[in-house]
C-alpha positions in Angstrom: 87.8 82.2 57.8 84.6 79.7 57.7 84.2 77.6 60.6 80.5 75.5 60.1 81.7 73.6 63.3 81.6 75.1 66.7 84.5 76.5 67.7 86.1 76.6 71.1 86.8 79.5 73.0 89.2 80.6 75.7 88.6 84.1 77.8 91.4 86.3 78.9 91.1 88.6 81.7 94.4 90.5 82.9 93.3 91.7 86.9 95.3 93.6 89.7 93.4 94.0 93.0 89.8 93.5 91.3 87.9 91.5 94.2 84.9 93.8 93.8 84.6 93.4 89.6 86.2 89.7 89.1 83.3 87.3 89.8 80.8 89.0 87.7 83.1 89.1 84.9 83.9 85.4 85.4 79.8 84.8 85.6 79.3 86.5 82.7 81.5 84.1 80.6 80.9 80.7 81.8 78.1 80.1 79.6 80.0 81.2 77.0 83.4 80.5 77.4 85.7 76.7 76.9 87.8 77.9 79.0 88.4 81.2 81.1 92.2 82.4 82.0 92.9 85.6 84.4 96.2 86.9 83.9 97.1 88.7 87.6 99.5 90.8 88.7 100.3 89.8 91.7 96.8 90.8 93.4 97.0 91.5 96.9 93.5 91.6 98.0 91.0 88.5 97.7 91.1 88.7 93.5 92.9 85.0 93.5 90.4 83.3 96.1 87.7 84.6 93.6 88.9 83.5 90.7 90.0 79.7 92.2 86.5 78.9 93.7 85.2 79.5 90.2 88.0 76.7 88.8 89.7 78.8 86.5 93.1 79.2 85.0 94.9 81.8 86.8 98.3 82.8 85.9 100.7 85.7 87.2 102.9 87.8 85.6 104.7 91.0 87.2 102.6 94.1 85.1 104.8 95.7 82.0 101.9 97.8 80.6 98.4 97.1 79.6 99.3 95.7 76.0 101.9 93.7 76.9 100.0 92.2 79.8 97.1 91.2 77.1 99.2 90.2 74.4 100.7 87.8 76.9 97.3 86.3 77.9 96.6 85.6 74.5 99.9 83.3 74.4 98.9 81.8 77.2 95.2 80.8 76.0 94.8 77.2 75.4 92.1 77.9 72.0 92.6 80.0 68.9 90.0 81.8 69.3 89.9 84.0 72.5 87.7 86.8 73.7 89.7 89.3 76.0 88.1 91.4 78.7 89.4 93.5 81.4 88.1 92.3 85.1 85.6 95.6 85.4 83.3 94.3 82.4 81.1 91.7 81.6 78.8 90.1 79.2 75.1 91.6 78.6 72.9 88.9 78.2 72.3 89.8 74.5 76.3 89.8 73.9 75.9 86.1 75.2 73.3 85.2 73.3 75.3 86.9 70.3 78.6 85.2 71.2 77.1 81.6 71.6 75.5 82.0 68.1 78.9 83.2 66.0 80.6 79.8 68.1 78.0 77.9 65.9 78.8 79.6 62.9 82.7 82.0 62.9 82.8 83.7 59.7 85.1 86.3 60.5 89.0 86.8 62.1 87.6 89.3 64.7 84.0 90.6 66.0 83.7 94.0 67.3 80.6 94.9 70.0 79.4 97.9 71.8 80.4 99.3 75.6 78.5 100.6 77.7 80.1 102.2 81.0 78.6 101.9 84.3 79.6 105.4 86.5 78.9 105.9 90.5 76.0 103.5 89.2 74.6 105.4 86.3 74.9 104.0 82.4 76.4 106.9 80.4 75.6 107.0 77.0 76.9 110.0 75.9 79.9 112.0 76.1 82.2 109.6 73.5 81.7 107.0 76.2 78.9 104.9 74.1 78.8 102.7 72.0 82.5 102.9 71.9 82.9 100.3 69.9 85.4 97.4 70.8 87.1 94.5 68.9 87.1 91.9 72.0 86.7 88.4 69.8 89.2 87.0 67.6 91.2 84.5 66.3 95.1 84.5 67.2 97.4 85.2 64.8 95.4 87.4 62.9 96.1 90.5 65.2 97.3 91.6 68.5 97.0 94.5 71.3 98.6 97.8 70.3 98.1 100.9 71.1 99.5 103.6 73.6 99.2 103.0 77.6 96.5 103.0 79.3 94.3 103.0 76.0 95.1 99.5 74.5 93.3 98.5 71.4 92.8 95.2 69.5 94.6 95.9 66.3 93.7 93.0 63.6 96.0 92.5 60.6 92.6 93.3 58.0 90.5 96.2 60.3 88.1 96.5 57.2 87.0 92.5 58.1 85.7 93.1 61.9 82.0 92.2 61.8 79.5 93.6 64.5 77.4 91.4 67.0 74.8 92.5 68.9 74.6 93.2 73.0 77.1 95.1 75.0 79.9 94.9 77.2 78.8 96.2 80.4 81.8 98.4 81.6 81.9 99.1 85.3 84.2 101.6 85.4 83.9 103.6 88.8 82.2 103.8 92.2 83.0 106.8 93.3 84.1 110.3 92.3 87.2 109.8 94.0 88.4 106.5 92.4 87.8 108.7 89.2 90.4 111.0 90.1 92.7 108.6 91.6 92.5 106.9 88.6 93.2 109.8 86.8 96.7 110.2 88.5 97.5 106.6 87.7 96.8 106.6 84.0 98.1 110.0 83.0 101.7 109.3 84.2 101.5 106.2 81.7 100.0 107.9 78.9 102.7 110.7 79.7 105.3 108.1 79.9 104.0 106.4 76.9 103.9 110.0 74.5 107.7 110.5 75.6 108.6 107.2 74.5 106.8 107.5 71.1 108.4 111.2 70.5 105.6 113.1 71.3 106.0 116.4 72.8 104.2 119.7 75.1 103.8 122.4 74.9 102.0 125.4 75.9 99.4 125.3 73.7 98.5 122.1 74.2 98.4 122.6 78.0 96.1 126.0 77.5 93.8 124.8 74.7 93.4 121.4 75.0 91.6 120.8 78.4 88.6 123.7 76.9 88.6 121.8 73.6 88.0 118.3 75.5 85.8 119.6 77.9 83.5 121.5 75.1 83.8 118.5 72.8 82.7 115.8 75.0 79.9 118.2 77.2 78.4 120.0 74.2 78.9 118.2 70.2 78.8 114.8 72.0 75.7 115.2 74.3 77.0 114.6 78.1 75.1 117.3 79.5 72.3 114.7 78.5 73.7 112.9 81.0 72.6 114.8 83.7 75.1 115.9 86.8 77.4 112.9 86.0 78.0 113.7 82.3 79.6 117.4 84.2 81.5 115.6 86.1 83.0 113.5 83.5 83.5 115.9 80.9 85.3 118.5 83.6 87.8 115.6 84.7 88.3 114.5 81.6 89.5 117.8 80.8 91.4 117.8 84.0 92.6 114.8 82.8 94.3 116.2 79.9 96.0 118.8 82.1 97.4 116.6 84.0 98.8 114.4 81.2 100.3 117.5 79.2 101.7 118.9 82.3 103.4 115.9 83.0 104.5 115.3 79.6 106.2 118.6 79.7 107.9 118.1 82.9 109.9 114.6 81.2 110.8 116.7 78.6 111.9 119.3 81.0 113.9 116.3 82.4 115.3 114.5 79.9 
């Protein structure tokens, strides 16, 4: 699709208890963005307060899972084309600058960008955790949010058409070591859940194996012991990670 005019352009933020990351995001996209909508799930900390002083849209529904809760913003957006971020990122200053220029000038049904994730205050750019690349921009109707829980993706209708802007979304993920871990608890009984319901199954090997493959992936062949003490600690709880999620897989299984 060739737009020469400029188009307008609605942001969609889903949120849950995100008073420390909402008004950055929000900053980030008001010189960018026609019109900004957060999606909440019933927030119970100051996340709504934020997001009024700032006059934006805010709309609640009661959370059914990641994808649905963004493929539900999207209806709810006001323009066709939207650009959907979750409450812990925001815009770099180049992805603005990138963002305002293809509003002069859409030539394409989705744009895809780099992320780069913010940990107990370090940038990590190795590991598999840069430049995971992210379709974020898009015009509705030509795809929509897929995926398996927690790990949502922006599945367009024609993949091969995505075209790449410059700057990054500035991912900041976690503040501390232990809000890693709690997340950790959260998001592997959804993945778990998510794998049953797809028909995937445990089993022993896949307990034993494929923590040591995850962990010797992501420390060694992708470079996160260039990372310094950080890039240890997120390759060892990623591992843990998958542990966890097999191990629970395998107790639904166990019963079901």
């Amino acid at each position: 699709m060739l737009n020469c005019g400029m188009i307008r352009l609605s942001a969609a933020i889903i949120a849950f208890n995100e008073e420390k990351n909402i008004g950055r995001c929000i900053e980030s996209l008001l010189p960018v963005a026609d019109e900004i909508l957060v999606l909440d799930s019933f927030s119970n900390d100051k996340t709504e307060e934020i997001c009024k002083s700032y006059g934006v849209r805010f709309e609640r529904m009661a959370f059914k899972g990641h994808v649905e809760q963004k493929n539900h913003a999207i209806s709810l957006a006001t323009h066709d084309h939207i650009i959907s971020l979750d409450a812990d990122e925001a815009l770099s200053d180049e992805l603005a600058v990138s963002i305002k220029q293809i509003k002069a000038n859409w030539q394409s049904d989705a744009y895809q960008m780099n992320r780069l994730t913010s940990y107990c205050g370090k940038w990590i750019r190795h590991g598999g955790w840069y430049p995971d690349r992210k379709i974020r921009i898009f015009r509705r109707g030509t795809g929509q949010w897929g995926g398996e829980n927690p790990h949502d993706r922006f599945m367009p209708d024609n993949p091969s058409a995505a075209m790449f802007i410059k700057g990054d979304i500035l991912h900041y993920s976690y503040y501390t070591i232990e809000g890693h871990l709690e997340q950790v608890n959260k998001f592997t009984t959804i993945a778990a859940q998510s794998a049953f319901k797809a028909g995937r199954r445990s089993s022993w090997l896949n307990i034993l194996f494929n923590p040591k493959i995850k962990f010797l992936k992501d420390y060694f062949f992708r470079f996160g012991f260039m990372d310094g003490y950080y890039g240890l600690v997120i390759a060892a709880i990623s591992a843990h990670a998958t542990f966890i999620k097999y191990i629970k897989l395998k107790e639904l299984q166990k019963n079901n």
